[in-house]
C-alpha positions in Angstrom: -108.2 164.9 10.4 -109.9 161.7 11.4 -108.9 158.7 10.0 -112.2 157.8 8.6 -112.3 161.4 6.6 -108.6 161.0 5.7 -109.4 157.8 4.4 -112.3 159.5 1.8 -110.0 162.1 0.8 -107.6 159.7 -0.6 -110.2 158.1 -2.0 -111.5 161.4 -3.8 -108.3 162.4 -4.6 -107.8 159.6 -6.8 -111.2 160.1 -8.6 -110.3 163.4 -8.9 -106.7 162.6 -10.4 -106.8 160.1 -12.5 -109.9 160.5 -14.0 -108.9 164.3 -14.5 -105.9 163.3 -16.6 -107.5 160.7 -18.6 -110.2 163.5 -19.9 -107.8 166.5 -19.9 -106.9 165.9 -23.4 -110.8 165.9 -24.7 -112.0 168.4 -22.2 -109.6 171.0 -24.2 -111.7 170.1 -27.4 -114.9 169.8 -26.1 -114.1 174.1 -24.0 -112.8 175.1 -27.6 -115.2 173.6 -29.9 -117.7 174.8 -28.0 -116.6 178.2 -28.0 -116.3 178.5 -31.7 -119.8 176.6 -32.2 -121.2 179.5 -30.2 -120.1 182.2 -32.1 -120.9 181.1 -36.0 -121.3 184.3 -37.4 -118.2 185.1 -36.3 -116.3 182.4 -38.2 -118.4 181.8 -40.7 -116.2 182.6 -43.4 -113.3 180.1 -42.2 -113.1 176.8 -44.4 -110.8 173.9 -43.9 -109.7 171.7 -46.9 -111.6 167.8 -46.5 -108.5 166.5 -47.0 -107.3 167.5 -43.6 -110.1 165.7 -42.1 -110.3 162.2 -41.1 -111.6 159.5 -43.1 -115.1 159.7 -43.9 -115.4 163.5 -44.2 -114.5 163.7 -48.4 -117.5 164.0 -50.2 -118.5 160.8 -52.0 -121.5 160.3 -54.7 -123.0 163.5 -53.5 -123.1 162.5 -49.9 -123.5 164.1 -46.3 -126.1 166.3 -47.6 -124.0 168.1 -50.2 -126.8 168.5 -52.5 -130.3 168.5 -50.9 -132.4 168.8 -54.0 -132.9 170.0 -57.6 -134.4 172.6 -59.2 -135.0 172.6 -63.4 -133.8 176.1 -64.8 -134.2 175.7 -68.6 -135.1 173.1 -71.2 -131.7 171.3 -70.6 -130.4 172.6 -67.3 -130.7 171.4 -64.0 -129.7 173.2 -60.7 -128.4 171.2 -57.9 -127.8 172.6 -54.3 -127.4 171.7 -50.9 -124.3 172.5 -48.4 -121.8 172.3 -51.9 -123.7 175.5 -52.6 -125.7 176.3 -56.1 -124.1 174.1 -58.9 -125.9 174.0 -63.0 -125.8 171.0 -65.2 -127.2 169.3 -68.1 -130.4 167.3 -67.9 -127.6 164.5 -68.7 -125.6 165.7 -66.0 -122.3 165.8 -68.1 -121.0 169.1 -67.1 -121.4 171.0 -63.9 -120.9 175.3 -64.0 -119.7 176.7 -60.4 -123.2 179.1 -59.8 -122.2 180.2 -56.5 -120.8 184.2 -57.8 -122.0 186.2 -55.4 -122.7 184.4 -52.4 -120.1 185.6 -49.5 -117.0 184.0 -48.9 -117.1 180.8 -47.0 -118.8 177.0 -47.5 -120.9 178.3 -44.6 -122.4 181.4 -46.5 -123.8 179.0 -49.2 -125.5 176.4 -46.9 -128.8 176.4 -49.3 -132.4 174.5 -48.3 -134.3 176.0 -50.6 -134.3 177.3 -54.2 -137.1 178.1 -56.0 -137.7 180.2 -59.5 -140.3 183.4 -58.9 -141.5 186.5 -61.7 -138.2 185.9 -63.3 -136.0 185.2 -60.7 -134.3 182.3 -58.8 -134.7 183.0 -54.8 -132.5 180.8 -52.4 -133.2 180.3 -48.9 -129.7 180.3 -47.3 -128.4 179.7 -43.8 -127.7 183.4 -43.5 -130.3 185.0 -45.6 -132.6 185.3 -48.7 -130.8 185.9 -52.3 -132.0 186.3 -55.7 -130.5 185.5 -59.3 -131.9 186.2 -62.8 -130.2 183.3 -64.5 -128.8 186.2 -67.0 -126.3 187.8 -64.9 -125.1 184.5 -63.0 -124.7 186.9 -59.3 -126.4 186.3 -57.0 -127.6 189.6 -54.7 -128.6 189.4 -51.1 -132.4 190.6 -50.3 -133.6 192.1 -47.1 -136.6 190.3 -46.5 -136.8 189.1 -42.5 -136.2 190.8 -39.5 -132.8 190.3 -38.8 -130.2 187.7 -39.7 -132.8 185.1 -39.6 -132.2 181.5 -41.1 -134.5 180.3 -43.9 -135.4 177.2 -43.3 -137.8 177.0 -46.8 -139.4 178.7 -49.8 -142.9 177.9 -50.9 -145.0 179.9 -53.9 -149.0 179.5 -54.2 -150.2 181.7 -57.1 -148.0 185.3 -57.5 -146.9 184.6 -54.1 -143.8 183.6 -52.7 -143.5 182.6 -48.8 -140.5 183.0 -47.2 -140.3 180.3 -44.0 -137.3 181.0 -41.2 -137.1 179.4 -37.9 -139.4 181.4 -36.3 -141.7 183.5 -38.5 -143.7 182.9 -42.1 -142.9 185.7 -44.7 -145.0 187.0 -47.4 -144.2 188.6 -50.8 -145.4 189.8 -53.9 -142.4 191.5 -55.4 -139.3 190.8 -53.4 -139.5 194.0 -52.3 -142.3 194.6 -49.9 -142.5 191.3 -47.6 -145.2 191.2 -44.7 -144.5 189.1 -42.2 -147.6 186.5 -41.2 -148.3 185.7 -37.7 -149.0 182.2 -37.9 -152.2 181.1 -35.2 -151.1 178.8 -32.6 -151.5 175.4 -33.3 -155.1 173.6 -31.9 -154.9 172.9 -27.9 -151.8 175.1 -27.8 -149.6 174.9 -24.3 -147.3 176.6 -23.4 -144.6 174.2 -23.6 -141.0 173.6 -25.3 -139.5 170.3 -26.4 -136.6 169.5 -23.0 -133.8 169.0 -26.0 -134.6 172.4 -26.9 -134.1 173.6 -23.7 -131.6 171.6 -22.2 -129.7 172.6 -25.6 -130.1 176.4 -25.3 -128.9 175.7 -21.6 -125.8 174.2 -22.6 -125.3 176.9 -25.6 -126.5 179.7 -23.3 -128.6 180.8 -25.2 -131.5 180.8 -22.6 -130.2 183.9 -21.9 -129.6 185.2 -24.8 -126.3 186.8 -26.0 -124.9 187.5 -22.7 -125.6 183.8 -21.9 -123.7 182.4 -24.7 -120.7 184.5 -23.9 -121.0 183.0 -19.8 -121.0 179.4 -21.4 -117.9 180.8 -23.2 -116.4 181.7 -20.1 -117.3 178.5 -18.6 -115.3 177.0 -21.9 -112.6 178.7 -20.7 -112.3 178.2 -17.1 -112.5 174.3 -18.2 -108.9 174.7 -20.2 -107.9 176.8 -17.0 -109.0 173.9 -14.4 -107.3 170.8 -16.7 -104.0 172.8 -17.6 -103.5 173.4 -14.1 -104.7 170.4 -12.7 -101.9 168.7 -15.0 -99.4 171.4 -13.9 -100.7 170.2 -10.2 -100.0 166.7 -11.4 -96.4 167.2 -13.1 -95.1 170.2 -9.9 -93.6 166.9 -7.8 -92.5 165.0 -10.5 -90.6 168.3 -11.5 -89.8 169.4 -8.2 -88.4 165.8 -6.8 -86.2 165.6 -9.8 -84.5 168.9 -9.1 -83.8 167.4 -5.1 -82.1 164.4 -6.6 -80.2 166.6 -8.7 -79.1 169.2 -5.7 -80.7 172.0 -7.7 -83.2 175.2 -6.0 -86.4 174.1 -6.2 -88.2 177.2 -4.6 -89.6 179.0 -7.3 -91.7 175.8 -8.7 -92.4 175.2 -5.2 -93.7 178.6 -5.1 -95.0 177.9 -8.6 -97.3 174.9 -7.3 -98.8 177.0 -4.3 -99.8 179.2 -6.4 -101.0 177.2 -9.1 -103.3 175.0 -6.7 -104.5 177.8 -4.8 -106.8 179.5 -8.1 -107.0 175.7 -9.2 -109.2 175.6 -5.9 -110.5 179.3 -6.6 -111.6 179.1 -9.6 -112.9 175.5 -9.4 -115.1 176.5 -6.7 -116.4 179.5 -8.1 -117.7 177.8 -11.3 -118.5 174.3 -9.9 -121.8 174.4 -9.8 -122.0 176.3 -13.4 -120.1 173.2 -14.8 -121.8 170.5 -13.2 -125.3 172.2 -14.8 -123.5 172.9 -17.9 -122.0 169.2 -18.2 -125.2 167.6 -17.5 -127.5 169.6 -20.4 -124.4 168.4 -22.6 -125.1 164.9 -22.1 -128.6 164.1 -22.4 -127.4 166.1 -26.1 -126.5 163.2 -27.4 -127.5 159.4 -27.9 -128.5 157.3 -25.8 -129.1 160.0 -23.1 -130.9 162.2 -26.0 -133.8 159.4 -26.7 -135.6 158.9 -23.6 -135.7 162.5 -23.7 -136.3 163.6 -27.4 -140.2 164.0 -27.0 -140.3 165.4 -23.8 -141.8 169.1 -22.9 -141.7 171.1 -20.4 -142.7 174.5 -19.4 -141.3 177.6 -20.5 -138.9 179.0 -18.0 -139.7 182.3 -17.8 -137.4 185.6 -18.5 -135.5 183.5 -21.2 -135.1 183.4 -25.0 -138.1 180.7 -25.3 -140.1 182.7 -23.4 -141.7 184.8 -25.8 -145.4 185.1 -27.1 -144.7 183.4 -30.7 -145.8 179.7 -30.3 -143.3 178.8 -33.3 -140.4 180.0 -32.2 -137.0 177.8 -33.2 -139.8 175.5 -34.8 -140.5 176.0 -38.3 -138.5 173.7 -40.7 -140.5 173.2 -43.8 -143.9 174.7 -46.1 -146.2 173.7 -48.9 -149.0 174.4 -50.2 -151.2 171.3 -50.7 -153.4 172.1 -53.8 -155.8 169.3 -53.8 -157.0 169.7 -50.3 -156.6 173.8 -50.3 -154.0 174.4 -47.5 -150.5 174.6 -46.7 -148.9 171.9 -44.6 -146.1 172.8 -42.4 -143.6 170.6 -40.6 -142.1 171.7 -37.6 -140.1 170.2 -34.9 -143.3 169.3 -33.4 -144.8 167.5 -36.2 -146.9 168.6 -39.3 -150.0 170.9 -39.0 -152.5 172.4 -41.7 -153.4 175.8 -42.2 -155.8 177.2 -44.3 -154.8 179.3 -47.2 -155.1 182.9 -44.9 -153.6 181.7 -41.6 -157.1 182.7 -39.7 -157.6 179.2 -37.8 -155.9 177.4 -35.4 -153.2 175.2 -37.4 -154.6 171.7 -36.7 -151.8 168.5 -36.8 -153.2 165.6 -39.1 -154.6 162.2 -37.7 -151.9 160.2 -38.8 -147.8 161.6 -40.3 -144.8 160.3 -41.1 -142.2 159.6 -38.3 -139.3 162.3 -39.0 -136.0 161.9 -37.4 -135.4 164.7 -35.1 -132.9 166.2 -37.5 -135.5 167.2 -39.5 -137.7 166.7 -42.9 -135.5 166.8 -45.8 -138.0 165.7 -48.6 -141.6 166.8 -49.6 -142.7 166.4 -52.8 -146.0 165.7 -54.2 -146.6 162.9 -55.7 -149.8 163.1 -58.2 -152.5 164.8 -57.1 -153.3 163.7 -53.7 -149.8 161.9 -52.1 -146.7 163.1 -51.2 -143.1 161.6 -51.0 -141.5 162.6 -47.0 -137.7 161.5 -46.5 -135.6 162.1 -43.2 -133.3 160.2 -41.8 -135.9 157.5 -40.3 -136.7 156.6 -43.9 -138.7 157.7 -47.3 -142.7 157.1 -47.0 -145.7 158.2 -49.1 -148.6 159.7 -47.4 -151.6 161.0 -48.2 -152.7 163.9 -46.2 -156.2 163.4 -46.8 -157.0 159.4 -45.9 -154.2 159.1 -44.1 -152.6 156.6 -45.5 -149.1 156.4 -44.8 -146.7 153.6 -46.2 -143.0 152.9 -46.4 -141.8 153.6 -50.0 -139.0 151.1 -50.4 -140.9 147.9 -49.4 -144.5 149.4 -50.1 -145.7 148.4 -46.9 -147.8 150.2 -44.3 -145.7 152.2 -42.1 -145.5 151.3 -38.7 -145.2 154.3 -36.2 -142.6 153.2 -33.6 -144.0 153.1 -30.0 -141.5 154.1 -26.4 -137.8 154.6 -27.0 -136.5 154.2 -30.8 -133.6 154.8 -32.9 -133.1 158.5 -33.9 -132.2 157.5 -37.5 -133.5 154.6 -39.8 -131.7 152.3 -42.5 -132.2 154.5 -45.2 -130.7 158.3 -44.0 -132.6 160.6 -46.4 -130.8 163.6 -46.9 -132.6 165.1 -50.1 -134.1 164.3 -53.8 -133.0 165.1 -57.5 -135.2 164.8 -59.9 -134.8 166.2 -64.1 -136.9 166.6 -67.3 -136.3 162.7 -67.8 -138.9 162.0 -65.4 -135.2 160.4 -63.0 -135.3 160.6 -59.7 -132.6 160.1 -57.1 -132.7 159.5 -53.9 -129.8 160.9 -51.6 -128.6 158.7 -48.4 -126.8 161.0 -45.9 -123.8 158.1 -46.1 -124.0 156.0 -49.3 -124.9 159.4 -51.2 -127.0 159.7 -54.4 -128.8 156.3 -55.4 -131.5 155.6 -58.4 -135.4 156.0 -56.9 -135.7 153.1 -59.4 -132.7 151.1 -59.0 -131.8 151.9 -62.7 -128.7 154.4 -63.9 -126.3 155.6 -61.4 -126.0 159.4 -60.7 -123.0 161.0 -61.9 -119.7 161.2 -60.1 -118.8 164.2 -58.2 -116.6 166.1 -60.6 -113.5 167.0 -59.1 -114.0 170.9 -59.7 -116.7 170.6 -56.9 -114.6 168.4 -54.6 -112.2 171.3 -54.9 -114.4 174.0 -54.3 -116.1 172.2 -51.4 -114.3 172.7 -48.2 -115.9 171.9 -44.4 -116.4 175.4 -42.3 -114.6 175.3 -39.4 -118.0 175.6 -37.4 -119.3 172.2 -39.0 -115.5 171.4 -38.4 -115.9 172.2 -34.5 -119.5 170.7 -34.7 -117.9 167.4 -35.3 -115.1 167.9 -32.6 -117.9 168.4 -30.4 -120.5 165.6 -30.5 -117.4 163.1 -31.7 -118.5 161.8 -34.7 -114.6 162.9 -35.8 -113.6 160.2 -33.5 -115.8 157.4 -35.7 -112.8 156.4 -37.5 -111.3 155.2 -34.9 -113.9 153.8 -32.8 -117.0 153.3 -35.4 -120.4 153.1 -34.2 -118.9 153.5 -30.4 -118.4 157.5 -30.9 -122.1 157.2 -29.8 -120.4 157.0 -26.3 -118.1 159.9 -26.6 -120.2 162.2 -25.2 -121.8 160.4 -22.0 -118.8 158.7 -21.0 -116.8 162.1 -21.1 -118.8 164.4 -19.8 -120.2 161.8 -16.9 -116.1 161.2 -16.3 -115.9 164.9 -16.6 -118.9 165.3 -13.6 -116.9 162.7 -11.6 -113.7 165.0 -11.6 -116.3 168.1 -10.9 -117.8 167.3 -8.4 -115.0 164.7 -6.6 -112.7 168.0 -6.7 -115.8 170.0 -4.8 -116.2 167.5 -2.4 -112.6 167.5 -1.5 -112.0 171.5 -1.3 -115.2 171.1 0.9 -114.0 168.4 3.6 -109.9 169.5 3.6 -109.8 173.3 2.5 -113.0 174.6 4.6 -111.8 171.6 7.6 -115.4 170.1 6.9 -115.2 167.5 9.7 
């Protein structure tokens, strides 16, 4: 070996070192929260107690989205849900009955975005499903309305009608019982293009390729755990074997041990380098800062994948209403709003001027009167009026300005959701500071501890927060922002440092 290549070999043997051993720790979390996130089905019925969770993660003033919105139910009841479930009070909010019999086990299994009350019944739009309740026999019971296991991402009734609104497809019923699935036109001057989140995100998920993707990005999660424990075994051999020498002991079986161990180190690092590096990379540009120069990006559809398919809404559709002033149903989707006319026959057609909506989605729309409506995410709570136009922030009451180039994915005021009761109240809910007074008058009630109790984090939301580390914000506050890019660019470095030094010593690259 030359002297000038020796001399880069040490030099990417310490990149490779070091920086391996600092990230060893956080590349185990990252493999195995990854692994569970993929697989939520799966787990969806394991919960872990808040109070095992740090700081921050406890439920306080109806925060972090445990209720979304309200529903009123009788002259003097009130339903409240969100991810705490389906929960009945008072229009005083006094007392608060557990309405969650009959859901499955699980926090998970009573994620609710929608309720609504239809011919007698309540329907809820869950994460996992459509179920129904008549209020007199306090179960709910699970309905087969969508084509598989599809998540409802809204309910919306016009007339004797009830549409059902998942990710991908609009749903029609009459009856509960007989649902006709709508095939929504493509929106005007359609292409055939995808948001690059959404594919860089089912890239680093796998699910570009469907199932059989998912479970190779599982394998890649667990050829990481192989490639750090043995890089640390690599690491601590000498230590281990130089200490046994001093000592006059045999030392040939760890010797033999370290051969071996750095041979599939090298065997298995090669093999799944280049799956890694791609892997790692989709991973970052996840998460701020990477994620905003990126958020309204599209690209084309790759072809032969899971967004390759001839429905222009697929993983789109977030919320419905039906706009009875103007005659049609505005939908929001991660591409913005669009109108459709009351039988889906045109081209859905996306308004002159909308709210800005965080890219984690539109959690309020309400109308307000007869021609404006109230729309909260977590850039902020505005009033808009579909017809002029006119768009304005609600809490100064000034016209909204629509941010121009890179911007903040969230907004001072988070909002998560809206209750409102018979008292003409409203509350707003901040995703942080929880449920505040739309009019800066009486304060919501307190959480009652009966719902703290009963109110546990799934271990995917658990595994969730592992994963972007936002569980680390307690410790580091607002720089958890840099967990991910600093780890998984650290995490490249030992990659492709480790590749570049099989290359030029293993294969004698001169």
């Amino acid at each position: 070996m030359s002297p000038t290549k020796a001399a880069w070999v040490r030099k990417l043997r310490k990149y490779h070192k070091w920086p391996g051993i600092l990230v060893a720790f956080f590349v185990l979390l990252f493999a195995l929260s990854g692994i569970i996130l993929n697989h939520r089905n799966l787990i969806s019925t394991v919960d872990i107690p808040r109070k095992w969770m740090p700081p921050g993660y406890q439920y306080n003033n109806w925060n972090m989205s445990g209720v979304r919105s309200s529903l009123q139910v009788g002259n003097d009841s009130i339903l409240l849900y969100g991810n705490i479930g389906a929960w009945i009070t008072t229009s005083e909010s006094t007392v608060f009955h557990d309405f969650n019999n009959g859901f499955p086990d699980g926090i998970d299994k009573r994620k609710i975005y929608s309720v609504v009350q239809f011919k007698g019944h309540l329907v809820a739009g869950t994460h996992f499903g459509v179920y129904t309740n008549t209020l007199r026999e306090n179960k709910w019971e699970y309905l087969k309305l969508t084509e598989g296991e599809e998540r409802i991402s809204d309910l919306c009734i016009k007339g004797d009608s009830l549409l059902i609104l998942t990710r991908d497809h609009l749903y029609f019923t009459t009856d509960l019982v007989h649902p006709l699935q709508i095939n929504l036109p493509q929106p005007v001057g359609y292409e055939r293009k995808v948001g690059l989140f959404l594919t860089l995100w089912q890239l680093h998920s796998g699910e570009l390729l469907g199932f059989a993707g998912m479970l190779f990005v599982d394998l890649l999660g667990l050829v990481l755990i192989f490639l750090s424990l043995t890089g640390l075994f690599h690491f601590l051999f000498p230590k281990w074997i130089s200490r046994l020498k001093r000592n006059g002991k045999q030392y040939s079986v760890q010797l033999d041990a370290k051969k071996l161990n750095l041979k599939w180190h090298n065997m298995i690092g090669y093999i799944f380098v280049a799956f890694l590096v791609i892997n790692t990379t989709a991973g970052v540009f996840l998460r701020p800062p990477l994620l905003i120069p990126i958020a309204s990006s599209r690209v084309g559809i790759i072809p032969y994948t899971h967004l390759d398919t001839a429905n222009p809404w697929q993983d789109k559709l977030r919320r419905i209403a039906w706009n009875e002033n103007l005659q049609i149903y505005m939908i929001y989707t991660s591409d913005g709003f669009f109108f459709a006319d009351k039988k889906f026959e045109h081209e859905l057609i996306p308004p002159s001027n909308q709210p800005m909506v965080s890219i984690m989605g539109c959690n309020v729309l309400e109308p307000m009167g007869t021609a404006d409506w109230l729309v909260g995410s977590f850039s902020g709570l505005y009033i808009w009026n579909p017809s002029s136009g006119m768009l304005k922030d609600y809490f100064s009451g000034l016209p909204a300005q629509t941010p121009h180039g890179l911007s903040r994915p969230v907004g001072q005021n988070m909002v998560a959701g809206l209750i409102t009761d018979s008292h003409d109240k409203a509350f707003w809910i901040d995703y942080n500071m929880g449920a505040r007074a739309i009019d800066g008058g009486t304060p919501f009630p307190t959480m009652p501890e009966e719902i703290l109790a009963k109110s546990p984090i799934s271990l995917w939301n658990a595994a969730l927060e592992v994963h972007t580390g936002r569980i680390f914000e307690h410790l580091i506050g607002p720089f958890y922002f840099l967990y991910v890019p600093l780890i998984g660019l650290t995490i490249l470095i030992v990659l492709i440092s480790g590749l570049l030094i099989w290359w030029m010593v293993f294969l004698r690259f001169p």
